[in-house]
N, C-alpha and C positions, 0 to 999 in steps of 0.2 A: 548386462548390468541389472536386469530383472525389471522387475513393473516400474511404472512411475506413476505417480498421482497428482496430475496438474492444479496447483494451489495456488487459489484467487486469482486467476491470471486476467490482467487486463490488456487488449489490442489494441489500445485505442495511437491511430497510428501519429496524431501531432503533438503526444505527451509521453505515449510510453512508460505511462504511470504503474506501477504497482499497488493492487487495491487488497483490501484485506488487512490492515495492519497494526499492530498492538500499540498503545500509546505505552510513551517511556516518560517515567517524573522522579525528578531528586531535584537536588540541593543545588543552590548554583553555585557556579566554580568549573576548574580545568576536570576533565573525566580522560580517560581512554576509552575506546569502543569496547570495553569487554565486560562480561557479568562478574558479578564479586567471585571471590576463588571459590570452589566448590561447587559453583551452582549449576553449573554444567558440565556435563562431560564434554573434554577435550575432543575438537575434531580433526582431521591429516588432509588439507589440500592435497589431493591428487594430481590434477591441471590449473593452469591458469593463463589463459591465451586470451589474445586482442581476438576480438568478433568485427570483422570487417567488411561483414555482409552488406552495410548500408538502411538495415531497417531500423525503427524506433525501440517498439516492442520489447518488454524484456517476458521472461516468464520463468516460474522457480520449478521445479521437478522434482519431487522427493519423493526415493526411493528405499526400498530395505536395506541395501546397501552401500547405496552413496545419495547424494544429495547434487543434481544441477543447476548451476545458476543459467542462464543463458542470453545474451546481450544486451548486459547490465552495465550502466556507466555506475562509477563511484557515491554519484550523490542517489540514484536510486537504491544500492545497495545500503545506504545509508536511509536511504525513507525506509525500507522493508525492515532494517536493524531495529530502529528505535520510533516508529511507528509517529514520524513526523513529517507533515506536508511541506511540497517541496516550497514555498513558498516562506517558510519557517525557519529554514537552512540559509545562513548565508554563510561568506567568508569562501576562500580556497580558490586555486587555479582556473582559467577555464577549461583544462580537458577533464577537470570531471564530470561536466556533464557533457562533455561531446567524443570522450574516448569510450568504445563498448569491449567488456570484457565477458569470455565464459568461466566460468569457476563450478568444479568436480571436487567435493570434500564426502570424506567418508566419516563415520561416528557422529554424534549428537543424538541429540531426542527428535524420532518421528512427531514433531508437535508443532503447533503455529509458534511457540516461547522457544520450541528448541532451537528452531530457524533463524531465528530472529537472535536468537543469544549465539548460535554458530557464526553466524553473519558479523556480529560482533566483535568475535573472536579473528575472523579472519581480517577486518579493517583494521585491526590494530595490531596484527603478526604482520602482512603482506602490504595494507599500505598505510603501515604507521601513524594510523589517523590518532588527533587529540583534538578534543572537542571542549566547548565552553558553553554549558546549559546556561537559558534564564526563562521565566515563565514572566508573563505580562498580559494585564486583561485587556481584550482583544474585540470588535465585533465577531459573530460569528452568524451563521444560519442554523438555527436548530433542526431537525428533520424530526418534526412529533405527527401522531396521529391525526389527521382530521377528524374532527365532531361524526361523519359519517361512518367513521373506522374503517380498517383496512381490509382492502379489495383482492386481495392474495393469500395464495393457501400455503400452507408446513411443506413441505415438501417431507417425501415416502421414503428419500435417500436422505438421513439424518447423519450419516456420521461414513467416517472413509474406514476400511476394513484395517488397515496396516496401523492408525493412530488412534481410532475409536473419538476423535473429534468431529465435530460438524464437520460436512463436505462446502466447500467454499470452490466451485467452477463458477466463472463470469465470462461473458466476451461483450465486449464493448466495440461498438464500432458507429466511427462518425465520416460524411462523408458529407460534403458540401455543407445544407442547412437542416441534416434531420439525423439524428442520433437515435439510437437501438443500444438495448438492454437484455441480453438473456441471461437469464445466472438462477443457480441452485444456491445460495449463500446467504449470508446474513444482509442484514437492513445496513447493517454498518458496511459493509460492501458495497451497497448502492452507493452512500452515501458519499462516500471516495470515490464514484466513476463520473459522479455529478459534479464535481469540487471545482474545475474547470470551467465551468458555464457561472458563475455567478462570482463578483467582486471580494466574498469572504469565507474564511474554511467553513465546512460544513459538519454539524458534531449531532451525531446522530443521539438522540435525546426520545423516541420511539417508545423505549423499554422493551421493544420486540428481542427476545436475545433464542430464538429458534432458527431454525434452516429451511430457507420460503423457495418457492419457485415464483421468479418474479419476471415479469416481462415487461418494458415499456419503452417508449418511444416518444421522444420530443425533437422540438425546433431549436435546433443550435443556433444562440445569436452571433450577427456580426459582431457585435459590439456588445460586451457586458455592459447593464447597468440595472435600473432598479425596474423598468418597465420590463424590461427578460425576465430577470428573475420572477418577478408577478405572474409573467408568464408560464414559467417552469414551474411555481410554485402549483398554479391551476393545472397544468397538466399533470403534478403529481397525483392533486386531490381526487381530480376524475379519474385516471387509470388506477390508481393505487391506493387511494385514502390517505396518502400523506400529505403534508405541508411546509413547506418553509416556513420560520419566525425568526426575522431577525431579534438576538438575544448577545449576549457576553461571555465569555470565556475565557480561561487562562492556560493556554495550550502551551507546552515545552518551546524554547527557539534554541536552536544551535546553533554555535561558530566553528568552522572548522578553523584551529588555533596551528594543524600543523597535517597534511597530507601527503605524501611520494607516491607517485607511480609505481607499483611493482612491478616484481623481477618476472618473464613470463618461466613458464615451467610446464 
């Protein structure tokens, strides 16, 4: 099948999150999963099999020739489609977050848009999804610079060879009460591996938009709440130069209005 370029993947194994991901904004009202006509070139599902392995995990693969998805439930495919936290998403069945699927499609753009508009396309050929946007101002956590400024450097690997975009590798891993961060990718990448550990989405607000090598390591709370986050916030400042500020936001929310299971293949 030829190379792969493992993009934004995250391990983290009690969410199974997908980091990395483009934000989607229109109009509210019913939509389909797919980009307006033209905008992408059409892609050809190859496979599409249940993953019954039993891990959380998903991770995307994209290569010169095909694109894998790899044991991805419905509503993650749909955070990586339209670049909305899962917490954002409601409505729909419960096996789509607890049925894991692999999916092999060929054609689209080598790009973070082309994925994410592939992905589109396939939620609404394979599992008939229709969705109901609305945006509403929201709390949020901003991720801005601390006054000290930031503690980490551009990273030497700027861009992947096959799509000429930023290189985006992360691996996240949390294990009892201390969580780990390595990643070559952007600030907005972090800022989606952290989103879990405090009460409101996190919108990174930085203005970093380069490709860092970024390392860190904090204390997973038992319990979210605003003394954690103080906490995670100090841990950003010292390791990294960032900070949390709680602030407002009008981030997309979606309904899934109409979902099926697809047919495997």
């Amino acid at each position: 099948m030829g190379a792969f370029t493992k993009d934004a993947i995250t391990s983290r194994l009690h969410t199974g999150a997908f980091a990395g991901l483009i934000v989607f904004a229109g109009a509210h009202g019913a939509l389909c999963a797919q980009p307006a006509t033209g905008a992408t070139p059409m892609v050809k599902v190859t496979t599409l099999k249940l993953n019954r392995s039993g891990e959380n995990a998903m991770q995307i693969e994209r290569g010169m020739a095909v694109t894998q998805v790899v044991n991805a439930t419905a509503r993650q495919i749909l955070e990586a489609a339209y670049g909305v936290d899962a917490a954002r998403i409601s409505g729909g069945p419960a096996w789509t977050s607890n049925v894991h699927y692999d999916v092999t499609y060929a054609g689209g753009e080598l790009s973070s848009a082309g994925t994410s508009a592939a992905l589109r396309q396939i939620l609404t050929e394979r599992f008939h999804l229709v969705l109901e946007q609305q945006s509403r101002h929201v709390p949020v956590y901003a991720l801005i610079v601390a006054k000290s400024g930031r503690k980490f450097q551009e990273s030497a690997l700027q861009e992947t060879p096959e799509t000429g975009e930023p290189r985006t590798i992360s691996e996240v891993k949390v294990e009892d009460e201390s969580g780990t961060v390595h990643m070559t990718g952007s600030v907005r990448a972090l800022a989606e591996a952290l989103r879990f550990d405090v009460d409101r989405p996190i919108v990174d607000r930085t203005g970093l938009a380069g490709t860092y090598a970024i390392a860190f390591h904090w204390t997973v709370p038992g319990t979210v709440s605003n003394h954690s986050t103080r906490l995670l916030s100090e841990e950003l400042r010292q390791q990294l130069g960032l900070e949390l500020v709680p602030q407002e936001a009008s981030p997309p929310s979606l309904t899934i209005q109409k979902i099926e299971p697809p047919a495997e293949m």
